[in-house]
C-alpha positions in Angstrom: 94.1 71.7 77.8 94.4 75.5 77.7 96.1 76.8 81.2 93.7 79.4 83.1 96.7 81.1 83.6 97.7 82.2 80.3 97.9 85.2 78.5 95.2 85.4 75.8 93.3 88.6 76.0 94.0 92.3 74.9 92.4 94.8 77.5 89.9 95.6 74.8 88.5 92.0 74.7 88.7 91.6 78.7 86.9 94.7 79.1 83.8 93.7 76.4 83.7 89.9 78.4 83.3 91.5 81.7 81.0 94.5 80.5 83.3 97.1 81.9 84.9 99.9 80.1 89.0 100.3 79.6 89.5 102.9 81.2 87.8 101.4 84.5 90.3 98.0 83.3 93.2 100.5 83.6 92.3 102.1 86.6 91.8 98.7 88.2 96.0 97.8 87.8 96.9 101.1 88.8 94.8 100.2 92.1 96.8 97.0 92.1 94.0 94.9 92.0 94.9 93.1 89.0 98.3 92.6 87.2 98.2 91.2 83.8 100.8 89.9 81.8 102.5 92.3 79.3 104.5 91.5 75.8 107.9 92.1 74.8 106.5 95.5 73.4 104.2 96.5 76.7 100.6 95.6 75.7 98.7 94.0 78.1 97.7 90.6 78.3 94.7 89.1 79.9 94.0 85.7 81.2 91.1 84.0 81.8 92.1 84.4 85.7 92.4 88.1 84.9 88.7 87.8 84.0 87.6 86.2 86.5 89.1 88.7 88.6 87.4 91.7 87.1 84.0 90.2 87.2 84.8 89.2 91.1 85.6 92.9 90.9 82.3 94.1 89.3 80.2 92.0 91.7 82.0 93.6 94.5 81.7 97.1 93.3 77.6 96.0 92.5 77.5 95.0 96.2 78.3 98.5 97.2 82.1 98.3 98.1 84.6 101.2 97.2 87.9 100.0 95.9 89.6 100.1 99.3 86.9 97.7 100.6 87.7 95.8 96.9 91.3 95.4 97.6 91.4 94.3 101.3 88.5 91.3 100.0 90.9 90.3 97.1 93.6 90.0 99.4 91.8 88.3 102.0 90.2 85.8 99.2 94.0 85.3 98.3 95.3 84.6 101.6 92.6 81.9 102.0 93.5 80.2 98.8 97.1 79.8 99.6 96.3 78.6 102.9 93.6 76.4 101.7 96.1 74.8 99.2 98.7 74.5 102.2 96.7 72.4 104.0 95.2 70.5 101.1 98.8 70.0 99.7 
């Protein structure tokens, strides 16, 4: 069983799956929103929980919010996932 974790994608192939562009992809990390993987060389690499993140992204951005408003969601969506797993743990 493949982990969602891993590093599979190049930012062309994330970008095509979630409809975005790569340049929006790129401006998305240097926002911090996302961080993906990188090789021994510097290319990125995308995981499947990298594209789930930028389509989370692109239905926030749909809904209206800036990337400001993006970040603080993502973070607050984070938070509550660790401390969902705390107590489940």
């Amino acid at each position: 069983m493949q982990n969602s974790g891993h590093p599979l994608f190049g930012i062309s192939v994330a970008a095509e799956l979630v409809g975005t562009t790569v340049a929006n992809v790129r401006g998305y990390e240097r926002s911090g929103l996302l961080t993906p993987a990188r090789t021994e060389g510097g290319t990125r690499r995308y995981s499947q929980d990298d594209v789930d993140r930028l389509l989370r992204i692109r239905v926030l951005l749909d809904a209206g919010l800036n990337i400001a408003g993006i970040v603080r969601v993502l973070d607050l969506e984070d938070d509550n996932g660790r401390l969902r797993a705390e107590l489940d743990g």
